[in-house]
Each structure stands twice: as C-alpha cells, then as structure tokens.
C-alpha positions as CSV (number, residue, x, y, z in Angstrom):
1,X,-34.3,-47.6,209.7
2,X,-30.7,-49.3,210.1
3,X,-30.8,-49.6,205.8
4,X,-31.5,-45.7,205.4
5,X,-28.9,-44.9,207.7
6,X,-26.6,-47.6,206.1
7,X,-27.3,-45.8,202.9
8,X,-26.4,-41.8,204.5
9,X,-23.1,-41.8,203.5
10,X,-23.7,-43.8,199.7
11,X,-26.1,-40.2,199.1
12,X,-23.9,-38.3,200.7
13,X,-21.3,-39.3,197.9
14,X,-23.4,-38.6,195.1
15,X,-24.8,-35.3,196.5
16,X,-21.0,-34.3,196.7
17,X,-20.3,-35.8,193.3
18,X,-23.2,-33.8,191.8
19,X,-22.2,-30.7,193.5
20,X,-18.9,-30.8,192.8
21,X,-18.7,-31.6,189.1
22,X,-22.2,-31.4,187.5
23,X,-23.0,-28.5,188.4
24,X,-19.7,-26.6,187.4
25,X,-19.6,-28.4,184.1
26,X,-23.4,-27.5,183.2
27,X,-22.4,-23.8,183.7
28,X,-19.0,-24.2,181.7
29,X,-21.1,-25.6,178.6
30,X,-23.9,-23.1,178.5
31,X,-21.5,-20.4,178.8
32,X,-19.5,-22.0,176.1
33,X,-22.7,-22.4,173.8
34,X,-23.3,-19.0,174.3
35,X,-20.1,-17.9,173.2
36,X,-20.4,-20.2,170.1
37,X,-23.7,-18.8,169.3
38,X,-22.3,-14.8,169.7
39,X,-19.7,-15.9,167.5
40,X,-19.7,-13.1,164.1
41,X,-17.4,-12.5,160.8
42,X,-14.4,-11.5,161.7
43,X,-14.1,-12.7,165.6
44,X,-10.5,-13.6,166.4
45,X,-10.7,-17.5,167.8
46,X,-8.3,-20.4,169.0
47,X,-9.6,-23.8,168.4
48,X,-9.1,-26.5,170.9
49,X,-6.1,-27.8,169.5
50,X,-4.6,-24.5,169.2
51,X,-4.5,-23.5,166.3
52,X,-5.7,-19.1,165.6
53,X,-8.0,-17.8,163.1
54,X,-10.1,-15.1,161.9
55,X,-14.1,-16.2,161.2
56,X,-15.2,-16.2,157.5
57,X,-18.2,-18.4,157.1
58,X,-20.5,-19.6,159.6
59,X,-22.6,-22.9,159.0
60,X,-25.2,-24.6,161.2
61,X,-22.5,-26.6,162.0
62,X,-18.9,-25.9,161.3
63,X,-17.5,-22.7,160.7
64,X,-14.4,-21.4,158.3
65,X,-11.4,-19.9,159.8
66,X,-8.6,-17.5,157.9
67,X,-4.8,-18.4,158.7
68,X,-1.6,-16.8,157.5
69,X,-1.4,-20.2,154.5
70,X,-4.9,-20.4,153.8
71,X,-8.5,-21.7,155.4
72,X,-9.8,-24.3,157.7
73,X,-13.2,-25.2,158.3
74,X,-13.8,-26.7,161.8
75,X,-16.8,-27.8,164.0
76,X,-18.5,-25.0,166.4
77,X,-17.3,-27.1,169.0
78,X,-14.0,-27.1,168.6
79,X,-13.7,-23.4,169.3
80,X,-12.4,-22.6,172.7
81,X,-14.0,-19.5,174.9
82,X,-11.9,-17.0,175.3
C-alpha cells in the first residue's frame, strides 16, 4: 500500500502533463488539418515561415502558391491557420 501511495504524486505528474499539453495540442492539430483540408483555389494563406500567397494548385501533398515574383510550391503542412 506504501508503493501506490509512493507512486500518487509520479501519476499525478503525468495526469497534469497530459492535461496540460496533450490535450491542447491534439485539438490544435485537428483543427489545423481541417483547415488544410477546407483549403480551395484562390484562398489567401501565410506559410509558417511567413511568407503570403494566393492557392493555385492543390496536390495530395504540397500545394502551389502565387506571389508578386512568381510561384512556390510548399507542403500542406507548412501552411499556418489563420
């Protein structure tokens, strides 16, 4: 009985950890998947590294942005939610 008492505050650390960072993180990447997946011709987007554009093409994996000096293409994932 001592040991599972010993261990209370060991769980109680994790339990915090989980519901503290997991969680929120979980809801921020569906959220952002979502967005990636509404994503259509002609959306305004900024990527991750800042960088604005107008959507052209969209691939499985990538899609094409429009700037002022030409095109980019760039992975889905590098898009930020807006």
């Amino acid at each position: 009985m001592d040991d599972l008492i010993a261990l209370l505050p060991l769980v109680t650390v994790f339990l915090l950890f989980y519901l503290i960072l997991y969680i929120p993180q979980r809801r921020r990447q569906k959220k952002h998947k979502s967005y990636i997946e509404a994503l259509k011709i002609g959306d305004d987007v900024v990527t991750d590294s800042g960088i604005y554009g107008r959507v052209t093409n969209i691939k499985e994996e990538s899609i094409t942005l429009v700037l002022k000096k030409g095109e980019i293409e760039i992975l889905k994932s590098k898009i930020l939610h807006n």
